[in-house]
C-alpha positions as a LaTeX table, in Angstrom:
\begin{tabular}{lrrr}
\hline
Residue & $x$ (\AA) & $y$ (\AA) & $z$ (\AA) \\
\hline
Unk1 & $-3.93$ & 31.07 & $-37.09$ \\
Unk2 & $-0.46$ & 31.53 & $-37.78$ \\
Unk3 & 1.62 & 28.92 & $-40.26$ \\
Unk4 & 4.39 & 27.02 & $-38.09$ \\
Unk5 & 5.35 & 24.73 & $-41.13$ \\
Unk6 & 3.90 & 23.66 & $-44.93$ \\
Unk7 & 4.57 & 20.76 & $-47.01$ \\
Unk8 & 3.36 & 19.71 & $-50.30$ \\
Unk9 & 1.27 & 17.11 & $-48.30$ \\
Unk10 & $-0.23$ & 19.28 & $-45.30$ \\
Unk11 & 0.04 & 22.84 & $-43.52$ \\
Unk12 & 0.68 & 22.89 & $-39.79$ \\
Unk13 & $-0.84$ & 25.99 & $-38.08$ \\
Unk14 & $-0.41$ & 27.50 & $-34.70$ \\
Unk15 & $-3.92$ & 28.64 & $-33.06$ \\
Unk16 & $-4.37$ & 31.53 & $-31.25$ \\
Unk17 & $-5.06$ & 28.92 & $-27.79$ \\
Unk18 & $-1.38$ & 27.44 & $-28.50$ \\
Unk19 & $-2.53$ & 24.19 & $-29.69$ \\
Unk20 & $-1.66$ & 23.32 & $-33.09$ \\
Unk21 & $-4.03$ & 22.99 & $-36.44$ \\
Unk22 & $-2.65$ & 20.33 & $-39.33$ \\
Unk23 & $-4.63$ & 20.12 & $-42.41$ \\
Unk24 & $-3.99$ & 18.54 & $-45.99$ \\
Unk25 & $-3.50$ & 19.22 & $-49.43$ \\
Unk26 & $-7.25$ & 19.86 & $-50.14$ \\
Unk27 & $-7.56$ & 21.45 & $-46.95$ \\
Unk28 & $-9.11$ & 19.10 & $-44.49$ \\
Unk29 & $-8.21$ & 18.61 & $-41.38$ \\
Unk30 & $-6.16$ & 15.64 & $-40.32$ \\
Unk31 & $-6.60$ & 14.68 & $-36.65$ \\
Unk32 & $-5.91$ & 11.59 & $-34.80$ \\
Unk33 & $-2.84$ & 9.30 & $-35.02$ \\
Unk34 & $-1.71$ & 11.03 & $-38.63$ \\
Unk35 & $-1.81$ & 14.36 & $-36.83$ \\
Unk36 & 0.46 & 13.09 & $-34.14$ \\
Unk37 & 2.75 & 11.44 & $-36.38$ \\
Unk38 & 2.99 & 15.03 & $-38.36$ \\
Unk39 & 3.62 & 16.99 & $-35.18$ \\
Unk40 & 6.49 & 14.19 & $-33.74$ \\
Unk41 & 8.07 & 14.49 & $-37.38$ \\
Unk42 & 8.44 & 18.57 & $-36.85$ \\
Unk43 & 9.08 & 17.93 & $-33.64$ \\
Unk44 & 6.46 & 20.79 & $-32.24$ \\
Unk45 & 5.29 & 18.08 & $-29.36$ \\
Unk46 & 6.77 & 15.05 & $-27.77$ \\
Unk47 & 5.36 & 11.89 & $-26.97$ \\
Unk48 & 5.51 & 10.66 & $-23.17$ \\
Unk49 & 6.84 & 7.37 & $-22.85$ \\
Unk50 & 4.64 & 4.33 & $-22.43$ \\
Unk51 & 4.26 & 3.67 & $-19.19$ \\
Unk52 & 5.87 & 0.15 & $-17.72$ \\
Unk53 & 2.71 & $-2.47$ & $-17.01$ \\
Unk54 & 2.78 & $-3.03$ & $-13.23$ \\
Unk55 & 3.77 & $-6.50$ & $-12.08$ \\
Unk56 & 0.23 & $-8.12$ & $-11.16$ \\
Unk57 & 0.45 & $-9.33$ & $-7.25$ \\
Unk58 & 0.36 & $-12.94$ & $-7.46$ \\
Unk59 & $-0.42$ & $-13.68$ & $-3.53$ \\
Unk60 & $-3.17$ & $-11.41$ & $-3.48$ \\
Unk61 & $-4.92$ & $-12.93$ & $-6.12$ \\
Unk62 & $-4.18$ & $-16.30$ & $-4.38$ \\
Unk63 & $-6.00$ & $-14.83$ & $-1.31$ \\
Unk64 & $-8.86$ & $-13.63$ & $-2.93$ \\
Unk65 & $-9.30$ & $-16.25$ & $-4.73$ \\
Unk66 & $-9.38$ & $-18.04$ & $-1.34$ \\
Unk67 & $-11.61$ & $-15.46$ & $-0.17$ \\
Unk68 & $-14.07$ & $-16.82$ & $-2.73$ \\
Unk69 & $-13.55$ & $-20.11$ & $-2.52$ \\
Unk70 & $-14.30$ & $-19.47$ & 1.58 \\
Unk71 & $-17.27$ & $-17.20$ & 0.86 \\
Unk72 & $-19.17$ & $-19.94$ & $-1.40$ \\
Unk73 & $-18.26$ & $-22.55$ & 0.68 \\
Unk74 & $-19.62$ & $-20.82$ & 3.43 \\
Unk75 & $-22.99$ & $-20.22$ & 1.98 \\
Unk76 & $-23.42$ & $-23.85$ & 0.85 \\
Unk77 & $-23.16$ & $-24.82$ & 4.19 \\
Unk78 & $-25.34$ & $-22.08$ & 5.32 \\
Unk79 & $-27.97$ & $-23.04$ & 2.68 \\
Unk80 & $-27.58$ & $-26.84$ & 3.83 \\
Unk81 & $-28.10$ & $-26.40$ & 7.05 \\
Unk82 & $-31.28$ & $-24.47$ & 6.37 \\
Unk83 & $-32.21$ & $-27.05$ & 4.17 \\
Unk84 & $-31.70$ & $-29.29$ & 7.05 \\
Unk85 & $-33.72$ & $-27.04$ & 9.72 \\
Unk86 & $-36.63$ & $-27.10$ & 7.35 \\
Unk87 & $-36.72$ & $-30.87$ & 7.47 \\
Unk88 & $-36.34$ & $-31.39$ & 10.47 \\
Unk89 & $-39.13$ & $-29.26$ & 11.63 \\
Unk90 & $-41.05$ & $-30.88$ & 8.56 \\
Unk91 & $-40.59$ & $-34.23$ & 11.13 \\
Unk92 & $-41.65$ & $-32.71$ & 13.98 \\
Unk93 & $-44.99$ & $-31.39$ & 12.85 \\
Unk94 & $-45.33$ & $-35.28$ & 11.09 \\
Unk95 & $-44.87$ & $-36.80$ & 14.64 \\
\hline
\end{tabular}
């Protein structure tokens, strides 16, 4: 590994794949957000910017919900109706 940069803090090495190494004082490695932060400081990456949230669709939610709304009502009246048939053939076998 070569040496890119050193501080008093933390050593930033270049490894042989490109990528780079950072590693304190008492020689452990620092990795995570600290790492980042060290490498946006010497400027050896960039960041990409954070991408925009998306605008939710708010009449296709509507519909779906709809959809739902349709889809249970629908198998109430399915389960009614079965409800019903099994009654009424309760009667006939009564009669």
């Amino acid at each position: 590994m070569k040496v890119v940069a050193s501080t008093e803090a933390y050593t930033i090495y270049l490894r042989k794949d490109g990528r780079h190494a950072v590693k304190g004082a008492d020689k452990a490695p620092i990795n995570g957000e600290d790492k980042v932060k060290i490498l946006l400081e010497q400027g050896l990456i960039t960041a990409a910017p954070p991408k925009a949230p998306e605008p939710e669709p708010v009449e296709e939610e509507a519909s779906a919900d709809g959809a739902e709304e349709a889809a249970e009502t629908e198998a109430a009246s399915e389960a009614d109706e079965a409800a019903d048939a099994d009654t009424a053939g309760e009667e006939d076998k009564n009669d």
